[in-house]
C-alpha positions as CSV (number, residue, x, y, z in Angstrom):
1,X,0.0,0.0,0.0
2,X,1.1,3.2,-1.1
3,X,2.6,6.0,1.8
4,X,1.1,9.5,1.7
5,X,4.7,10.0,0.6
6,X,4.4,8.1,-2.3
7,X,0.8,9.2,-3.3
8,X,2.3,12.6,-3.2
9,X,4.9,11.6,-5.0
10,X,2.7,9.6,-7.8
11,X,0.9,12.9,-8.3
12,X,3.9,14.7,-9.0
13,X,5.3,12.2,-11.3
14,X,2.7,11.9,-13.3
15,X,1.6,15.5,-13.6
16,X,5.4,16.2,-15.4
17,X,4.6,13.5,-17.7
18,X,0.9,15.3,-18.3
19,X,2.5,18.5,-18.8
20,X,4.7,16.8,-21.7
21,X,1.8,14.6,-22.7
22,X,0.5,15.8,-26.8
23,X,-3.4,16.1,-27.3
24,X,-4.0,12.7,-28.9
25,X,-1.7,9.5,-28.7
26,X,-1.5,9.2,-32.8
27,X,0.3,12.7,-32.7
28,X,2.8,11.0,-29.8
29,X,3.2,8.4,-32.5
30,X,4.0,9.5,-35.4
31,X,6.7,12.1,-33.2
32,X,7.9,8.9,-32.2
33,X,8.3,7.6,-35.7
34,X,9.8,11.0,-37.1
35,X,12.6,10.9,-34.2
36,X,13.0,7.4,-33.9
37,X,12.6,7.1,-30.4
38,X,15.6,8.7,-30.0
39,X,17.0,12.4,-28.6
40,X,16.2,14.5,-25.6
41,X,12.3,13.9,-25.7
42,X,12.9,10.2,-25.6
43,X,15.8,10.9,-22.5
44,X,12.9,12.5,-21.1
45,X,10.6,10.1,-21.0
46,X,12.7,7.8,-19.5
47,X,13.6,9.9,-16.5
48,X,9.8,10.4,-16.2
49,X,9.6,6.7,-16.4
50,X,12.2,6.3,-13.7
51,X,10.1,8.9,-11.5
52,X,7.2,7.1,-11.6
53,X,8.5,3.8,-10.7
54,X,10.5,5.6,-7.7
55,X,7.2,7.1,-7.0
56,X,5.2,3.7,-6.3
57,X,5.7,1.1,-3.9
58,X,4.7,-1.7,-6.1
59,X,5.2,-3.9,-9.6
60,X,3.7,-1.9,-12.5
61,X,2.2,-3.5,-15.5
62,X,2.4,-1.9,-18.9
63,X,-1.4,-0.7,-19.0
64,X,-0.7,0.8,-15.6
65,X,2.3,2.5,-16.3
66,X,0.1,3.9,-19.9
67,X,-2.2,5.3,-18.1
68,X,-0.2,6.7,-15.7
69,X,2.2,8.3,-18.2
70,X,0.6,8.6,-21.1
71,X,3.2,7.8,-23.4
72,X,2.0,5.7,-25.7
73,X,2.6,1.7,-25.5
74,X,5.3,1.2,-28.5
75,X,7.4,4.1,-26.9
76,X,6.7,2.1,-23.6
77,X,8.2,-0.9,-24.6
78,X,11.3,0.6,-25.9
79,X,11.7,2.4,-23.3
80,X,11.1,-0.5,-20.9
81,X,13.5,-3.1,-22.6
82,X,16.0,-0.5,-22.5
83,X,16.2,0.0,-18.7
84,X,15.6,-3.8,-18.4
85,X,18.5,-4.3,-20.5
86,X,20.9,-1.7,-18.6
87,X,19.8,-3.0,-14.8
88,X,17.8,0.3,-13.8
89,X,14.6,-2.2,-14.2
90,X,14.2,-5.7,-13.3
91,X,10.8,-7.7,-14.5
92,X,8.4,-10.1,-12.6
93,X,10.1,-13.5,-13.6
94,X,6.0,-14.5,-13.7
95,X,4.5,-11.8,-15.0
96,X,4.4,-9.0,-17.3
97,X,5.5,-6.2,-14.4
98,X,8.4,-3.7,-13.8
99,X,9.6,-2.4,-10.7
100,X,13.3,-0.2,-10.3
101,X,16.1,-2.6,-10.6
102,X,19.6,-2.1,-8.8
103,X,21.7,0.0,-10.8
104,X,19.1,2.4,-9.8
105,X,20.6,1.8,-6.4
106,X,23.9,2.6,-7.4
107,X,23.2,5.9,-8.5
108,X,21.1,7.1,-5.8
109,X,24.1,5.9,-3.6
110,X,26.1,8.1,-5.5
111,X,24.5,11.0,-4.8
112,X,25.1,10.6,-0.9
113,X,28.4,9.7,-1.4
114,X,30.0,13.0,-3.2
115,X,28.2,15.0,-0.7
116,X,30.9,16.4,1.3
117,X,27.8,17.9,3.7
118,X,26.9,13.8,5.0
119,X,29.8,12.7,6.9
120,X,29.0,16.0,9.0
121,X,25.2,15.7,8.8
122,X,25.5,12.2,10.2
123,X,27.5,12.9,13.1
124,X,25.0,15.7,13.9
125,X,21.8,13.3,13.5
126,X,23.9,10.8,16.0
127,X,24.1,13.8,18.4
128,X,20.6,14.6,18.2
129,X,19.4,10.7,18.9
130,X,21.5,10.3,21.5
131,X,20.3,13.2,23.4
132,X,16.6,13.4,22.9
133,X,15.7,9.5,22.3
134,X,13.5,10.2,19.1
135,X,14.4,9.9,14.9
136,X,16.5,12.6,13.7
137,X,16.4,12.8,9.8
138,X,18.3,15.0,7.3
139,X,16.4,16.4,4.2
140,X,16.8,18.8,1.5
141,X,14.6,20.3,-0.4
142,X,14.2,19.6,-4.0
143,X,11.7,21.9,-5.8
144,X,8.5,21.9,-3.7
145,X,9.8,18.5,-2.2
146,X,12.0,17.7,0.9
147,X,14.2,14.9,0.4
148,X,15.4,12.7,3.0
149,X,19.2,12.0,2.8
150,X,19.6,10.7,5.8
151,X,18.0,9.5,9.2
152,X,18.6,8.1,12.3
153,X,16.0,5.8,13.8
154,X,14.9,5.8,17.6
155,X,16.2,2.9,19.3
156,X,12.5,1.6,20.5
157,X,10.5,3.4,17.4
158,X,7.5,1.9,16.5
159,X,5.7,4.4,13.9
160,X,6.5,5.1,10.2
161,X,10.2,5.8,9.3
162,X,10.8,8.0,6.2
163,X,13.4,6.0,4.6
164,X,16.5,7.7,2.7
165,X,15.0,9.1,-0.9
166,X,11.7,9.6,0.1
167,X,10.3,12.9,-0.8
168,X,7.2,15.0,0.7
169,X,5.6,18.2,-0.2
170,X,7.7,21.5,1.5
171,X,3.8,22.4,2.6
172,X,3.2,19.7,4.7
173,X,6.3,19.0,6.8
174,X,8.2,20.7,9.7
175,X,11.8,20.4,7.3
176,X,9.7,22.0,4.4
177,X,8.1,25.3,7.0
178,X,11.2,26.2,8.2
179,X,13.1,25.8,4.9
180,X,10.1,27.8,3.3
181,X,10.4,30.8,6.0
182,X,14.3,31.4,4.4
183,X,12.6,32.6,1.3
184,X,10.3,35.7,0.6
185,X,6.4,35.4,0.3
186,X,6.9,36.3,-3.3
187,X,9.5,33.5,-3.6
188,X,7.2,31.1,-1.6
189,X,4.1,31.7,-3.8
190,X,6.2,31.1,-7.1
191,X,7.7,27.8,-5.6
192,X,4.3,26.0,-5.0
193,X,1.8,24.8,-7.3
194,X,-2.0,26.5,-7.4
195,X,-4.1,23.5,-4.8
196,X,-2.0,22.5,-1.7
197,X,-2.5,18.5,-1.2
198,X,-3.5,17.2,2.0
199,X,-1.6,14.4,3.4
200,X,-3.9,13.8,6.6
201,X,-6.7,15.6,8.2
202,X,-4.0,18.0,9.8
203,X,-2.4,19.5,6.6
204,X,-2.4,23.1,6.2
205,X,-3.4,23.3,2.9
206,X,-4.5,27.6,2.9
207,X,-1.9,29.8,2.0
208,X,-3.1,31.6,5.1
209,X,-2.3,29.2,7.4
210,X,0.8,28.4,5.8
211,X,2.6,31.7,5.9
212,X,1.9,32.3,9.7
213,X,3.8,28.9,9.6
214,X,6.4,30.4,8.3
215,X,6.5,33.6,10.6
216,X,6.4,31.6,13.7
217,X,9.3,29.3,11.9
218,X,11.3,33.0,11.9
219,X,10.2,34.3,15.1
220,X,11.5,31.3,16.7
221,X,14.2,29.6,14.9
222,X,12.4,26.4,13.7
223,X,9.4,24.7,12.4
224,X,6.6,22.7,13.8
225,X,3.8,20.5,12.6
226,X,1.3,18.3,14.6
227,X,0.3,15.4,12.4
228,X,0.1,17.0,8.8
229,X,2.5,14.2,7.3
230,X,2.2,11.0,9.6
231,X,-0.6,10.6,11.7
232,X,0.5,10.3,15.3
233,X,3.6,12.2,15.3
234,X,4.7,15.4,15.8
235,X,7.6,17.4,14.1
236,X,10.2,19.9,15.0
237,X,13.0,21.0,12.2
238,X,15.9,23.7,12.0
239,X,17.8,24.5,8.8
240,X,21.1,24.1,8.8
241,X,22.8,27.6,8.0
242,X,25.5,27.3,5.4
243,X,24.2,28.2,2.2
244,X,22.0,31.5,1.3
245,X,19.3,30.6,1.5
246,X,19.1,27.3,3.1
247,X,18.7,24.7,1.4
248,X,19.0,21.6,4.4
249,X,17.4,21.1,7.5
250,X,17.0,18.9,10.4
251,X,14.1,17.4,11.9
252,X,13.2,15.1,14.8
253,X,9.9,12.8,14.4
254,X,8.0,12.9,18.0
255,X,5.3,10.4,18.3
256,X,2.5,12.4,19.9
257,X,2.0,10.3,22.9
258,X,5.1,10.8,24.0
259,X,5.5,14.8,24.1
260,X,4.3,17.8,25.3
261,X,4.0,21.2,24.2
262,X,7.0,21.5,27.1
263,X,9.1,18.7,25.6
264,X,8.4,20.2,21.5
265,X,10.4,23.7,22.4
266,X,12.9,21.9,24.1
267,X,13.6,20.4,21.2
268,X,13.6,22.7,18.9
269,X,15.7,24.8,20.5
270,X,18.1,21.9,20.6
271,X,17.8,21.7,17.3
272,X,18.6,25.4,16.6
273,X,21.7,24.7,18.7
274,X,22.9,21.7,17.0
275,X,22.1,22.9,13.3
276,X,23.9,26.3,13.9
277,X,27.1,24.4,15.1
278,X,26.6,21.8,11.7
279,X,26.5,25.3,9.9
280,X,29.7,26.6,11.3
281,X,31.6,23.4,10.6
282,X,30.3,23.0,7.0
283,X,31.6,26.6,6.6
284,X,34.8,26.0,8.1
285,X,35.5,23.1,5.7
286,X,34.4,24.8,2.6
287,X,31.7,23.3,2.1
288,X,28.7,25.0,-0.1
């Protein structure tokens, strides 16, 4: 079953392949034919393929991943024997179905490891876990995404973990606020799209409610949200301060039968402290 993660991120990976989507599938077809399936639109639409595997949980089958792309079925199975062929896919030995294969892996692996910022950011998230007893993750944001690149879990956690790659909207996340109140409301407003999508029954989804989010975010050095990503926990989240503006943060997931209003500013001001010496450091080594 799907995370409100990854129905989020489903929605986003299949509205970039609507917005590249022509009127009629015969019109997709005969581009196809003219270019030979080759070239940048083709490169595209593989990386919109990729998306939309990464943005699903499950096998896909070729109707399904039609009708969530659009592309039309012969550019589909090019497209699909390529990757298979390559070992960014890997097919149902008993079925007709695809799923993200391991050379997908490598790359995503790759990402984290010429990041000069991790070694730091890790250390950091150890601090955190040690000292407060809950998850400390590691995003950055990505668009109108926060991505998680790293996380330590609580020793004696029991609720949902947001695994390294997974990717929520900015709007609906403590990481996302206080990243969001670095940047101007003109910046803010170009940033997200028109209809803010609710993750739970909790998510701020006016632009009202949203920007006092963000003020309070400034007024008191980090973020806070009470169930508008996961149901049951509570978030807290600082950026860390070493590129203008921020573009990394650090949050700590607080189930919410476990903390008080008390224990939440604690917290966050630990987090201010801790993400303000990360900052430092990453400056002091060059790091941008």
């Amino acid at each position: 079953m799907a995370t409100p993660g990854t129905q989020e991120a489903a929605q986003t990976a299949q509205a970039r392949s609507a917005k590249a989507r022509p009127a009629d599938g015969s019109a997709a077809d005969e581009e196809e034919r003219a270019t030979g399936g080759t070239g940048v639109k083709s490169a595209r639409r593989a990386l919109d393929l990729m998306e939309t595997f990464a943005a699903h949980d499950t096998w896909l089958t070729l109707a399904e991943l039609h009708t969530l792309t659009g592309f039309p079925r012969s550019s589909l199975h090019g497209l699909l024997r390529t990757l298979l062929d390559v070992g960014w896919l890997e097919q149902d030995a008993g079925a007709a179905r695809y799923r993200l294969g391991i050379r997908a892996l490598v790359c995503g692996t790759a990402y984290l490891d010429r990041d000069a910022a991790m070694p730091f950011a890790t250390e950091a998230l150890e601090q955190i876990r040690e000292r407060t007893g809950f998850t400390a993750h590691y995003a950055r944001r990505s668009g109108d995404q926060v991505v998680y690149l790293e996380t330590r879990e609580a020793k004696r956690s029991t609720h949902l973990i947001s695994r390294v790659g997974r990717s929520l909207p900015v709007h609906a996340t403590a990481l996302g606020k206080a990243l969001l109140a670095e940047l101007t409301p003109a910046e803010v407003d170009a940033l997200l799209p028109t209809t803010l999508t609710a993750l739970t029954a909790h998510t701020v989804v006016s632009r009202e409610g949203l920007r006092a989010a963000c003020e309070r975010a400034r007024e008191l050095g980090y973020a806070t949200e009470r169930e508008e990503g996961t149901p049951g926990i509570r978030c807290v989240a600082a950026v860390v301060p070493y590129r203008i503006p921020a573009s990394d943060a650090i949050s700590c997931s607080l189930p919410v039968d476990q903390i008080d209003d008390a224990g939440v500013r604690e917290i966050g001001e630990l987090l201010v402290e801790v993400t303000a010496r990360l900052g430092r450091e990453l400056r002091r080594a060059g790091i941008r």
